[in-house]
C-alpha positions in Angstrom: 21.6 -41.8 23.7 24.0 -39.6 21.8 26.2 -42.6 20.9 22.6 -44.6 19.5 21.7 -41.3 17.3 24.5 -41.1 15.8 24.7 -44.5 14.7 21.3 -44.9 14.0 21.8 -41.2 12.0 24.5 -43.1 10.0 27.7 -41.8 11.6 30.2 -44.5 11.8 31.8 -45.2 15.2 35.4 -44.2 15.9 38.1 -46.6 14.8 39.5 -48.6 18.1 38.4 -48.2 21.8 39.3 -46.7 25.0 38.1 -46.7 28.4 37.7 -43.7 31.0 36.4 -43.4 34.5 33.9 -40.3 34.8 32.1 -38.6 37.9 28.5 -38.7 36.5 27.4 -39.4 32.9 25.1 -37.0 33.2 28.4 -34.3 33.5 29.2 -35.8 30.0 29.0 -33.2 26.8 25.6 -33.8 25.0 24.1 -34.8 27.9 21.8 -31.7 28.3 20.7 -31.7 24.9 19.9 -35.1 24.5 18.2 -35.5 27.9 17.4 -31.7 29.0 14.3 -30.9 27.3 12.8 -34.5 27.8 13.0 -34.8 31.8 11.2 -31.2 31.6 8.3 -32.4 29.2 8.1 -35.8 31.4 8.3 -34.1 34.7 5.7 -31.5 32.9 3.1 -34.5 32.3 3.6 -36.2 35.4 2.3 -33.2 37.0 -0.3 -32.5 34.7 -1.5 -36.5 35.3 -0.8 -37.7 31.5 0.8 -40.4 30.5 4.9 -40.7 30.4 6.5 -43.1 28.4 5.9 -45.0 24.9 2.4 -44.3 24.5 2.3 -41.2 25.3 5.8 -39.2 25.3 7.4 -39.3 22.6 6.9 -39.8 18.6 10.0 -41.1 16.5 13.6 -40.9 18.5 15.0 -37.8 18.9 11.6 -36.0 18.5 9.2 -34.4 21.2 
């Protein structure tokens, strides 16, 4: 999601490519912040009974 941002933010992608075989992607930097608060106000909603997802998560990307 970090990757999509940033493009979508207008930061252009590094020059050439590279690959790299990693445990978990969720040990990845940027993982937390782009993820962390979400899956706590999704899990928070699911136990409350509202809607998760689309509808009824999130506004614009990026936002909560």
């Amino acid at each position: 999601m970090t990757w999509l941002d940033a493009r979508l933010g207008g930061k252009p992608a590094n020059a050439g490519c590279h690959t790299r075989t990693v445990l978990s992607n969720l040990l990845q930097p940027g993982t937390a912040e782009a993820f962390g608060g979400r899956l706590i106000y999704a899990n928070f909603l699911a136990l409350l009974g509202l809607p998760v997802g689309p509808a009824g998560l999130y506004g614009p990307v990026g936002q909560l």
